[in-house]
N, C-alpha and C positions, 0 to 999 in steps of 0.2 A: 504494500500500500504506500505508495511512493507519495513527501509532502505528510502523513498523518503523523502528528506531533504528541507524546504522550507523557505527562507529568507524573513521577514515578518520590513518592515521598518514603524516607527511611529507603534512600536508595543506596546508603552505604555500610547496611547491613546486610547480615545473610540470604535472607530472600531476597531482599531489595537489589542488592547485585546482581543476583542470577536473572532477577526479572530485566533488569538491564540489558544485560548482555542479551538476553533472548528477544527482545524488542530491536534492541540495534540491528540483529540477526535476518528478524524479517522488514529491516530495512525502514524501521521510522525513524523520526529525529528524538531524543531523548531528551527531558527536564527531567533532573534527578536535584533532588534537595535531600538534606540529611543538616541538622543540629552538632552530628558527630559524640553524641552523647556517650552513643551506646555503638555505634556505625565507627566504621574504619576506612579511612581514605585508600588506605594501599587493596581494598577488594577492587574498587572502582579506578586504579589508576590507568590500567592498561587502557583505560577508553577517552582517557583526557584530551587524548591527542584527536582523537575524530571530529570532524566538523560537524556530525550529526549528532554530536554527545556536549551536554554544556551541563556545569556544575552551579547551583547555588545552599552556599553557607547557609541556611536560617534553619529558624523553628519555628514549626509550621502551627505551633499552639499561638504564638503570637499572631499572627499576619501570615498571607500569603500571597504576593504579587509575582505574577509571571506574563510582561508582556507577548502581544502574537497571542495568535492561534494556539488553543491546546486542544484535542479531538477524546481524547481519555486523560482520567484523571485514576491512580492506581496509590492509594493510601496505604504504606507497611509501615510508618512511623510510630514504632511503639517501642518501649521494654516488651520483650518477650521469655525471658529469661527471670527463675525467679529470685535470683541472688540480686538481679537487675530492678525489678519492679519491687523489693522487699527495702532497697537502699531507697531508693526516687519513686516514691508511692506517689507523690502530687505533682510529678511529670507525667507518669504514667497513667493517672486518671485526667489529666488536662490535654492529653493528646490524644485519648480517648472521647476528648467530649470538645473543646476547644479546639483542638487539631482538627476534628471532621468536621466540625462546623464548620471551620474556614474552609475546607477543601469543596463541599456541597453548595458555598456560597460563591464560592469560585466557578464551579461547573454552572452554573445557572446562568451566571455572566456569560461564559465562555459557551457554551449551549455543550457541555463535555458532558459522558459518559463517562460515570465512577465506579468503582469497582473497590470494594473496601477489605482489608484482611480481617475474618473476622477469626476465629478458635475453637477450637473442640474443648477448652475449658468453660466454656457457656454451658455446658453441660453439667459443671460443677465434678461432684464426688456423685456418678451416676448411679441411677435406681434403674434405667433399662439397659438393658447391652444384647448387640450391641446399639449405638449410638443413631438414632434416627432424625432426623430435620426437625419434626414435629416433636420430637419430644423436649419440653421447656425447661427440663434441670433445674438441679438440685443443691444448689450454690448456698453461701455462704456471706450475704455482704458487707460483715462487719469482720470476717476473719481477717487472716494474714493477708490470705489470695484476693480476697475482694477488689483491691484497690486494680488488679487486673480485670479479673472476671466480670465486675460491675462498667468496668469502662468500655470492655468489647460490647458487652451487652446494651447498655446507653447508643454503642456506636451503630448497632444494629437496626434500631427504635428509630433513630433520628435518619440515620439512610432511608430506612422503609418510610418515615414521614415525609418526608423531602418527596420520593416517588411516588406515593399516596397524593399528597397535598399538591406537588410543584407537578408534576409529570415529570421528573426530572430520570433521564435514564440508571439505574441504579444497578449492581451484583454485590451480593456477598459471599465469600468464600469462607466456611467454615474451616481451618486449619486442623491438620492432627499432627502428631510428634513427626519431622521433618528431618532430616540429616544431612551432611552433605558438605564438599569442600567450605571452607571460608567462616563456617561455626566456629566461635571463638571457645577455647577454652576452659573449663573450671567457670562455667556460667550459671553453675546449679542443674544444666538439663545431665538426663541421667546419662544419655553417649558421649559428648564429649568429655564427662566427667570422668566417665569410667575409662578412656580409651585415654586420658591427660595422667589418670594414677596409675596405670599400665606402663607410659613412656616415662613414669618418674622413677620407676619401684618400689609403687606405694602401694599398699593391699588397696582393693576394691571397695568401698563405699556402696551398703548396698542399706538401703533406709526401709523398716518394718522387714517381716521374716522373709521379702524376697515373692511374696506370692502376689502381688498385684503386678498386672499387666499393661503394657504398651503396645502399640502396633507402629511401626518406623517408615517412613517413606521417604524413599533416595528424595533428594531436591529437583532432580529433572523431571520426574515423574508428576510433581506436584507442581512445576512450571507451566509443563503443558494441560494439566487441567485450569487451572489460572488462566490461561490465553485462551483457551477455549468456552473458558466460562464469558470473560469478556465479550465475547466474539456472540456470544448467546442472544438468545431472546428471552431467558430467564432470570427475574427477580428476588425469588425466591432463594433464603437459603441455599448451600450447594455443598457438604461434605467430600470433601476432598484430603486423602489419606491411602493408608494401604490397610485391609485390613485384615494383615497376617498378624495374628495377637502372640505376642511372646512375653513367659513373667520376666521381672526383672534378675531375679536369681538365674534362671535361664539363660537371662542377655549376658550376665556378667562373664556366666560359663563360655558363653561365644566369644566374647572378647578377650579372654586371658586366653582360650585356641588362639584365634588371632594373632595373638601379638609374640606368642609363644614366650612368654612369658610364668611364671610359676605362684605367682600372688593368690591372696586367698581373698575371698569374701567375707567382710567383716561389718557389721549390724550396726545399726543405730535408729533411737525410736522414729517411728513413721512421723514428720511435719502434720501439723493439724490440717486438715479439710483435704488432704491430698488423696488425691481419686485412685480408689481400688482396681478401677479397670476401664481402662480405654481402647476402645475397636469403631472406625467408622460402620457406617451400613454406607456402602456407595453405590445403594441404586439409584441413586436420582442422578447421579453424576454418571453411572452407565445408559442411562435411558435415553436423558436428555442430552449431554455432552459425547456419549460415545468415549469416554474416558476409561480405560484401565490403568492401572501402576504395572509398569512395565519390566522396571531392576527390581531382580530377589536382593532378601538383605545380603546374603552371602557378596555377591558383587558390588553393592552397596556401601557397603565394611572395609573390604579390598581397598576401593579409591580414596574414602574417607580415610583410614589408615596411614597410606602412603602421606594422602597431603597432611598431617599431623607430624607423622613422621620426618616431614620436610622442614616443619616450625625449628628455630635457632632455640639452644635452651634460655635465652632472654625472654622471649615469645610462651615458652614453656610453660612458665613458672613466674610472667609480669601479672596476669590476667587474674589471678585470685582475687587479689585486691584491687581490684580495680576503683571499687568505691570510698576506699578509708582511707 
């Protein structure tokens, strides 16, 4: 689509980058904004130099001015990470709720198509599984998780109103556990966690006895259901994940195979409100989008691995503290 110009917010984090790249890919010009809070310049450097690729510094909870033509608009500005969202609770719920304000307020002007990242933790600490569109979860809003799970959810409410009320083009993309080059570190999520005390020779961190479950989805898989959700005619919620369910004691066992490594798995009590078990349902994303996940985790593992394994021990071992 040669000329369509697409404003890509939190485009210097993990997803945010891959949606990047896969835009410039099929050839639009790219608006990427990131804060850098939580985002990383050196994911998006390789594109600085492109003429169809331009950067803008802000935060997108304040203001958001992008002169020209924008044709979509694709909001991943958030914490997504809970060591992230647990340090910056009232950035995290203001880019939640002020951040997609301004981006919806933006599209209205610009006559853009949005498309918002929403989460598989709107589901909370679920009562059905696996996880359906329609089912409204089981959340917690004043817990630790809240200051997340309330914000995506707000973000959802006010998307659907904006299409409701404005006719304004809308998609949401329900997220599930994601993997995939360019994950930073020691961010709380359970694989890069486990796969960063693996490269240190630290035993395994594995929180409650190991029997609650996750289901993982390479990043490319989950790109192109993203592009293909946009590309939709569908407003509606849209579960997008894999959903091959593995417990975490399970995972950790894969990951010490992996890395060939000999560490052990070792306990500590479960975080409050943290969800027993997560698995998308993606019928709605095979019906309507034509969407499967394509890389098993075994291959998945492999590529993430290596680029971990490629990190300087600076890199290693800067990323814990990121916030103190």
């Amino acid at each position: 689509m040669p000329n369509k110009r697409v404003l890509i917010t939190g485009a210097a984090g993990f997803l945010g980058s891959h949606l990047c790249d896969r835009f410039i890919a099929e050839g639009y010009n790219v608006v990427a904004m990131d804060n850098l809070i939580t985002g990383d310049l050196r994911n998006i450097e390789h594109l600085m130099k492109l003429k169809e690729f331009e950067f803008y510094h802000n935060d997108v909870s304040k203001f958001i001015h992008v002169p020209g033509q924008i044709d979509y608009i694709l909001h991943f500005a958030s914490p997504a990470s809970p060591i992230d969202y647990l340090k910056i609770p009232i950035q995290t719920l203001k880019v939640g709720s002020l951040g997609i304000h301004n981006c919806l307020g933006l599209a209205r002007v610009k006559n853009a198509r949005v498309l918002i990242a929403s989460t598989s933790e709107v589901y909370g600490d679920p009562m059905v599984h696996p996880q359906t569109e329609d089912y409204w979860g089981n959340v917690n809003p004043v817990g630790p998780r809240g200051v997340y799970d309330e914000a995506k959810r707000f973000q959802e409410a006010i998307t659907m109103a904006y299409h409701t009320y404005h006719g304004l083009e809308t998609r949401i993309v329900r997220i599930f556990n994601t993997y995939g080059p360019r994950m930073r570190l020691n961010d709380g999520r359970v694989l890069p966690a486990f796969i960063g005390q693996a490269l240190r020779g630290e035993d395994l961190t594995m929180f409650g006895d190991g029997s609650q479950t996750r289901s993982f989805c390479y990043v490319s898989d989950l790109i192109e259901g993203i592009y293909r959700l946009l590309h939709s005619d569908y407003a509606e919620p849209v579960n997008i994940g894999n959903p091959d369910e593995i417990t975490i004691r399970e995972f950790g066992e894969e990951i010490i195979k992996l890395t060939g490594t000999n560490q052990k798995l070792v306990t500590k009590p479960l975080p409050k409100d943290d969800p027993k078990q997560r698995k998308p349902d993606i019928t709605r994303a095979k019906q309507i989008l034509g969407w499967n996940p394509k890389i098993s985790r075994e291959e998945g593992l492999k590529i993430t691995y290596d680029y971990f394994k490629s990190l300087s021990d600076e890199e290693l071992y800067k990323t814990a503290h990121r916030f103190e």
